[in-house]
N, C-alpha and C positions, 0 to 999 in steps of 0.2 A: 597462789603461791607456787605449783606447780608448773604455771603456766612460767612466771617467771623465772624458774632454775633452768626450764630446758630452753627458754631466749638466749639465760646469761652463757647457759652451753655453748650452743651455736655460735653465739657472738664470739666467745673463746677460742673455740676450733678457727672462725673464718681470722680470727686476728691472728693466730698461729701459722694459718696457711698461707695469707696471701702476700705473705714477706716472699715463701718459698717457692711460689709462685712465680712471683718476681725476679728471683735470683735463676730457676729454671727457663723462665723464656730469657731471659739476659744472655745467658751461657748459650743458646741455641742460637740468638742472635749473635752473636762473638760468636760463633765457632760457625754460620754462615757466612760472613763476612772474611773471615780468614781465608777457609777454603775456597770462596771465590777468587780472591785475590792471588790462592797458590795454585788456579790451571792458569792462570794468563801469566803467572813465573812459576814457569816449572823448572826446576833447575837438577832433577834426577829423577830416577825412574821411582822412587820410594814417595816421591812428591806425589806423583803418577796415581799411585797404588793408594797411599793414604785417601788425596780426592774422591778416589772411584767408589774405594770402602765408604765413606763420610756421607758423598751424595746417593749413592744406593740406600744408606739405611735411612735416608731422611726421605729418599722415594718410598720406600715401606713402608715407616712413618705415615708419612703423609695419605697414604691408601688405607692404613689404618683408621684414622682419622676422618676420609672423605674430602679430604683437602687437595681439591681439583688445582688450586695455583701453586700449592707447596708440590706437588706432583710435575707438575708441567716445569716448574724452575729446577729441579731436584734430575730431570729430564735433559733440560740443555744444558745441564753442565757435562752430563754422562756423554751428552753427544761430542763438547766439543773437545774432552780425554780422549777419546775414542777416534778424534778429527788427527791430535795431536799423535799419538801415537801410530796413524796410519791407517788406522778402519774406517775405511768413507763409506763404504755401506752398511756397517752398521749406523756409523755416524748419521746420516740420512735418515734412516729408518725408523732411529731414538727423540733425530728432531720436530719428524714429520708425525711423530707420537705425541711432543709436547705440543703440537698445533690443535691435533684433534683434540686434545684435553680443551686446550683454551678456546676452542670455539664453543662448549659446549656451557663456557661461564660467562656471566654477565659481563659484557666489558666495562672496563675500566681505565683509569691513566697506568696505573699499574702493569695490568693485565696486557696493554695494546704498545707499551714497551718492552713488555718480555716479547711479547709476538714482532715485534720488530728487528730485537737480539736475534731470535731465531731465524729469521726470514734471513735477515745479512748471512748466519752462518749455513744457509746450505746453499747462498751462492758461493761462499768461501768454497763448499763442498762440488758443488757443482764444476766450478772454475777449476779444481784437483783432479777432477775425474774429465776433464775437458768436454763436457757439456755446456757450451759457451751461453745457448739460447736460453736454458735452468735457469741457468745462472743470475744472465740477464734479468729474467723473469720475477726471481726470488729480489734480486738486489732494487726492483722500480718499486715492489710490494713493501718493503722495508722503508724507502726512502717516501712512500706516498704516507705510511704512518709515523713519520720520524717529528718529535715534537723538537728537538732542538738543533741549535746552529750546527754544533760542532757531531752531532751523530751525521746530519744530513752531509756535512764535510767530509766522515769517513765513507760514508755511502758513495758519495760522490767518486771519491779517491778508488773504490774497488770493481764498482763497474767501468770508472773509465780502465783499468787494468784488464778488464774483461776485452773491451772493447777494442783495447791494442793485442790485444791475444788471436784474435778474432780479425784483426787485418781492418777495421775497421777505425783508421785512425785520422778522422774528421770528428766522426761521430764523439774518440776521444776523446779532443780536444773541446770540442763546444760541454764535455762534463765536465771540464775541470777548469776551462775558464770559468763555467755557473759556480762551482764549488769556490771560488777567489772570490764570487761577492760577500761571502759570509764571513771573509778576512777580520773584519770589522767587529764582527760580534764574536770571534772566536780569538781567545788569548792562549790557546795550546800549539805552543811553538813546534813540537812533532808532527803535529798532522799537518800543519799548515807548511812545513818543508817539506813535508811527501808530494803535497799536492802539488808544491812549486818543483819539485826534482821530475817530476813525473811528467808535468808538461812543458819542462823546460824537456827531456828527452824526445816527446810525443814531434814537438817544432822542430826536434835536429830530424827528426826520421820525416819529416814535411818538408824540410831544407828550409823553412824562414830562420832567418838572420837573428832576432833576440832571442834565440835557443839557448845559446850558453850563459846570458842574460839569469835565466830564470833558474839555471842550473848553479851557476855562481849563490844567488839569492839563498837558494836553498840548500848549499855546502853554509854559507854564512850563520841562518840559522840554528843547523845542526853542530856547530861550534859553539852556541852557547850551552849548551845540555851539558849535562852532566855526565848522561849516558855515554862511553865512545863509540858504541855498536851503531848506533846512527848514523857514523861517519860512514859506514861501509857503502851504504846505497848510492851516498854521494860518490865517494871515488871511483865507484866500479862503474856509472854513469858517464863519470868525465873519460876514464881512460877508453869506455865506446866511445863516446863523443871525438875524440882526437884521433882513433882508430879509424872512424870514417873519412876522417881528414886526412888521413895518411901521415898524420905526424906522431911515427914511433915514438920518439923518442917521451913525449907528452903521456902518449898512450901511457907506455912502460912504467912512469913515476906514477901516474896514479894505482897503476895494478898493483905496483912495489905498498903504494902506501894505502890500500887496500889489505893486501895481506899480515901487513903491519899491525893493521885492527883487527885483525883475524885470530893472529896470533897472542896478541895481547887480552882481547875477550875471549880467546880459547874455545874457537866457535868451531867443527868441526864442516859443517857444511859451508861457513865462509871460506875455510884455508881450502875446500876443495874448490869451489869456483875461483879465487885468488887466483891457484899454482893452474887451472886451467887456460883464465886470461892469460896468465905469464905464456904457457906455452903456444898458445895463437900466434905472442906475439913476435915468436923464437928463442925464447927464453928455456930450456930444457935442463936445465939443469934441477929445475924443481920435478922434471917425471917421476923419479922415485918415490918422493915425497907425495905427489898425485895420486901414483899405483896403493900406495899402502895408506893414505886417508881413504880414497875409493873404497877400497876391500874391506877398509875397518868400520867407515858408514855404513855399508850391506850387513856386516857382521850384528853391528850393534842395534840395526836397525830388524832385522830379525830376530834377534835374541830378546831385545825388548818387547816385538811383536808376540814372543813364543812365552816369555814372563807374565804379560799383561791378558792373553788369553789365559794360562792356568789361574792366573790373578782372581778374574771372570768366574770363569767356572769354580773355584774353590769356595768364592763370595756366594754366588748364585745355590751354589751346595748348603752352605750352610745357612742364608736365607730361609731357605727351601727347608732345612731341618728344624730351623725357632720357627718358621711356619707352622710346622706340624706339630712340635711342641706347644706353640701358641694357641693352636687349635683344641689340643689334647686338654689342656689345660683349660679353656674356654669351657669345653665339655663337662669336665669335673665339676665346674664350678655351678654349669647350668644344671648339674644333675644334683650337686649338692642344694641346691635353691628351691626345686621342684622336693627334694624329700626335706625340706624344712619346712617347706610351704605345707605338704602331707600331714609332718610333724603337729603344726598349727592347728590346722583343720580338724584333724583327730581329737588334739586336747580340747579346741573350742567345742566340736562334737559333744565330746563327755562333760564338758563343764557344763552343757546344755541338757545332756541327758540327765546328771545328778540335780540339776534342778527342778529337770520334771520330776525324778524318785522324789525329791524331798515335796515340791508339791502335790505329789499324792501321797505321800504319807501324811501330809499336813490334812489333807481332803480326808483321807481314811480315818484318822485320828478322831477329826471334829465330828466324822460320822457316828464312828463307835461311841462318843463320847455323848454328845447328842440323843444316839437311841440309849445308852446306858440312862442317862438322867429322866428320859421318858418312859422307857421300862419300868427301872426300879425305883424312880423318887418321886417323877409326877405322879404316879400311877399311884404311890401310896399316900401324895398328899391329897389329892382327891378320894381317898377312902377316909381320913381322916378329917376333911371338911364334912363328908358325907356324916362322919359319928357325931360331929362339934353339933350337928345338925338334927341329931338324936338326942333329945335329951334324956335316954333311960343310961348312955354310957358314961361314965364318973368320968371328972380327969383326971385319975391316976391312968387310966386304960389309955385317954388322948395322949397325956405327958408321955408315956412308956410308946408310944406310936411316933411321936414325934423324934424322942431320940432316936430311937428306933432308924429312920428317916434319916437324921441328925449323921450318923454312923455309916451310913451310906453312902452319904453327901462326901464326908471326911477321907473315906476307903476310893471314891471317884479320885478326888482333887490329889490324894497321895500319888494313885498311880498315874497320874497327867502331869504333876509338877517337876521343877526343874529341879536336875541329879546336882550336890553340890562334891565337886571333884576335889578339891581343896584337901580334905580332911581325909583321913584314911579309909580307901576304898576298901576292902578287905571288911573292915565293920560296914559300910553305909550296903556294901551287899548281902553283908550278913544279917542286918537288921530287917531288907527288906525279905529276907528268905525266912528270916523266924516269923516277920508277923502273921506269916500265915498259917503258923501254929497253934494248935487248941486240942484241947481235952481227946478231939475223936482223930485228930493228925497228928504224926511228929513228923519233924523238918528233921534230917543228919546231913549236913556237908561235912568235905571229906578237901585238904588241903587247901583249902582255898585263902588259909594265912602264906601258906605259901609263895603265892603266886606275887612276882613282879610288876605288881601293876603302873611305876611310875615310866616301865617302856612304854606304855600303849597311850596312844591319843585318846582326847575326852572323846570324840567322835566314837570309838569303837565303846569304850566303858559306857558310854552310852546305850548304844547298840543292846551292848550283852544285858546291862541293866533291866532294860525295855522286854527284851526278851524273855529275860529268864520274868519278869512281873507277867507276861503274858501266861506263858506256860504255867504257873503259880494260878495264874485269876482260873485258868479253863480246869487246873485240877479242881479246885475248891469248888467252882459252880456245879460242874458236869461227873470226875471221877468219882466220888465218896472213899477216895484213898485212905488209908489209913497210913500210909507209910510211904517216904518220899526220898531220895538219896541222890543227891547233887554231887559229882566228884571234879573237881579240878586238876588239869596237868597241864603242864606249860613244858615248850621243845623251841628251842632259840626262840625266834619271834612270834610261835605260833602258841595260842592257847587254844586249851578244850577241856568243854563241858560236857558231862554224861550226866543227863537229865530221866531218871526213872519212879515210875509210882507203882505201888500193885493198886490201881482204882478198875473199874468195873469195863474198862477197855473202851473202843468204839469202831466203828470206820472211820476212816480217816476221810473227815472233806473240809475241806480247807476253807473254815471259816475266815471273816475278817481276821480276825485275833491271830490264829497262825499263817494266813495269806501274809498278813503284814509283817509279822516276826520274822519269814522267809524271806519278804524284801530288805528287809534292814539288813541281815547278813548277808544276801547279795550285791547289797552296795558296796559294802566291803570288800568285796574277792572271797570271802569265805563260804563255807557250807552249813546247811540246818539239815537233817533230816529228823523224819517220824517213824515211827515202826508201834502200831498198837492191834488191837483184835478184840472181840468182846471176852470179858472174864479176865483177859490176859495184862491188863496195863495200860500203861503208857510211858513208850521212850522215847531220847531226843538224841543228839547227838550233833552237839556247836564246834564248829572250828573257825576260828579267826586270826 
């Protein structure tokens, strides 16, 4: 029965949890997905901040936990905040951290697409910091473990931009003609205009003839988007393109309708390359407009710089401080465990030790009780077989031997049976304290209606019961008392007994009889003592 209440427990608890469960990893899920989606649009510096907050605590998180991939993802997102806002060396540093994690986990398709994310992004970083041959390096290692069309497309797309960076514009070209066979398997009309804007410019700086071909191709595509910002790369292409040809007047409308998009997606770094082409092209009347986007990109671009490091440190601050709390708290917890665990130990201890008290009181009991019946009852039945066996003794002499015997027997079993708690204590102690009254002793107790005995457990009434018969048997056998006086006092939860006889005293050596009476009050937490001398008595004195 028991077995089955703490099943149907369990079962209850896991039915309870694993809804909540459910709705907790959901919301981690949805709130990873969001914030990924808001570094690749960041659309203000709060965008910025929130990200960085979001994937730092899910790097903690995740280090918390052991969770080598949630660490490494949680990693390149910080790197590429940190790409965006302008720290390429930290950005480096954070990526080249997410690598080390993930070499150290089994790979996976998972695992060998994030390492490929990462790879692209520190050629990105490399190509910023104009370490061309990085770059390079980073962008072949991404593209050798690129599992699909349209990543191997982008790969494609950013080292051939390395490559025209780098003056090396053959090499270019033969990447982005290979990036046009995957035309086919790839239906993302963005990258597939990058590619075609990119190498239709690559062919004008080559001087072959279908250059503006492939430049045309790729303005056509980016007029289907939705996006207008896409237009920008096209026009500011064609108005080079005609530039080289010497035809102003070509140049100048695409620059015009360049800035157009500039101004309409309110792009701050477009309208400053815009009003710059214009001025190449003698257009000067946008200088002003130049000077003060200029001044205002450096401004905002360190300001944000100067935002996003206190950002940093204020995060990392307070990281650092649920660390320590988290730690503090750890501690409490492990130190509360170990004194619960003490706790346990202890109590099992005593539950362990009260069972040996009680089997040697059970040992000692059967002992005393064993030599009693062989002292005093075997001993006399075999003198009375001995007479049965005489035929000059009558049987009145046997019968009067026998009760004799009989009385004995009865006075054993009294003091070994079991106390009945039920009825009122106060008589069932008083009865046992008179019976050992007679002609040559008087019993006086002294308050003992008094006393409240329904506070105290059977266990202690026990106790004292057992006790006070002991003390009682060793007067009657051994003192030749005449006179006995038991006094009772009780003080909140404590009671005491003052046990005195004037009997013919003794030393004191602690037979069975009071060896045992002393253990029984020491199971309890109380005290027994004795105090006697020859001629002088014998006192007691119980607290329980």
């Amino acid at each position: 029965m028991k077995t089955l209440k703490k099943t149907f427990v369990i079962i209850t608890v896991l039915i309870f949890l694993m809804p909540f469960n459910k709705i907790k990893a959901q919301k981690l899920l949805d709130s990873l997905g969001y914030y990924s989606q808001l570094v690749y649009a960041i659309k203000s510096d709060s965008d910025l901040q929130k990200s960085y907050q979001f994937f730092n605590s899910h790097l903690n998180a995740s280090k918390y936990k052991k969770d080598k991939l949630g660490q490494a993802y949680a990693l390149s997102y910080l790197s590429i905040i940190d790409f965006k806002i302008g720290f390429y060396d930290q950005s480096e540093n954070t990526a080249v951290n997410a690598l080390d994690i993930l070499d150290q986990v089994k790979p996976t398709s998972y695992s060998t697409s994030l390492k490929k994310t990462i790879y692209n992004h520190l050629g990105k970083i490399y190509k910023e910091k104009g370490i061309n041959d990085k770059a390079i390096i980073n962008y072949k290692k991404a593209l050798s473990i690129s599992n699909t069309s349209k990543d191997s497309l982008v790969i494609y797309n950013n080292l051939s931009i390395v490559y025209k960076n780098n003056f090396q514009l053959l090499e270019s070209k033969n990447i982005l003609l290979e990036a046009t066979s995957f035309f086919k398997r790839v239906k993302d009309v963005k990258e597939k205009s990058r590619v075609l804007d990119n190498l239709g410019f690559i062919k004008h700086k080559l001087n072959e003839a279908d250059a503006l071909l492939y430049l045309n191709e790729a303005l056509s595509y980016r007029k289907q988007l939705k996006d207008s910002s896409d237009l920008y790369p096209s026009y500011r292409n064609l108005s080079k393109y005609y530039w080289d040809l010497n035809d102003t007047t070509k140049s100048k409308l695409f620059a015009l309708k360049a800035l157009n998009i500039a101004n309409l997606i309110k792009s701050p770094s477009y309208q400053l390359d815009a009003t710059k082409r214009l001025m190449q092209l003698g257009d000067f009347s946008v200088y002003n407009k130049y000077i003060t986007l200029n001044d205002s990109l450096e401004h905002v671009k360190k300001t944000s710089q100067n935002k996003f490091a206190q950002l940093k440190y204020d995060v990392n601050k307070s990281e650092l401080q649920s660390q320590q709390e988290k730690t503090k708290k750890q501690l409490y917890q492990f130190l509360a465990i170990i004194i619960l665990i003490i706790a346990l130990a202890t109590y099992l201890l005593l539950i362990i030790k009260h069972k040996k008290d009680r089997l040697k009181q059970v040992y000692l009991t059967e002992s005393r009780i064993s030599k009693k019946v062989h002292d005093e009852v075997a001993n006399d039945i075999y003198q009375i077989m001995n007479k049965i066996q005489d035929s000059k003794n009558s049987k009145l002499v046997v019968l009067d031997d026998l009760e004799h015997v009989y009385n004995k027997t009865r006075d054993i079993s009294k003091e070994n049976s079991l106390i009945e708690f039920k009825e009122n204590f106060s008589e069932t102690l008083s009865d046992l304290l008179l019976s050992y009254q007679n002609n040559n002793t008087n019993i006086i107790t002294q308050n003992l209606s008094n006393i409240d005995w329904s506070r105290m457990s059977n266990i202690k009434k026990n106790a004292i019961y057992r006790v006070l018969q002991e003390l009682m048997t060793n007067m009657k056998k051994h003192s030749q008392a005449t006179l006995v006086v038991i006094i009772f006092n009780q003080a909140q939860n404590k009671i005491e007994i003052k046990y005195s006889d004037n009997g013919i005293g003794c030393d004191i050596k602690k037979n069975n009889g009071l060896q045992n009476a002393e253990n029984r009050i020491n199971s309890l937490k109380g005290t027994i003592t004795f105090e006697t001398s020859i001629d002088n008595g014998f006192k007691s004195i119980i607290s329980v």
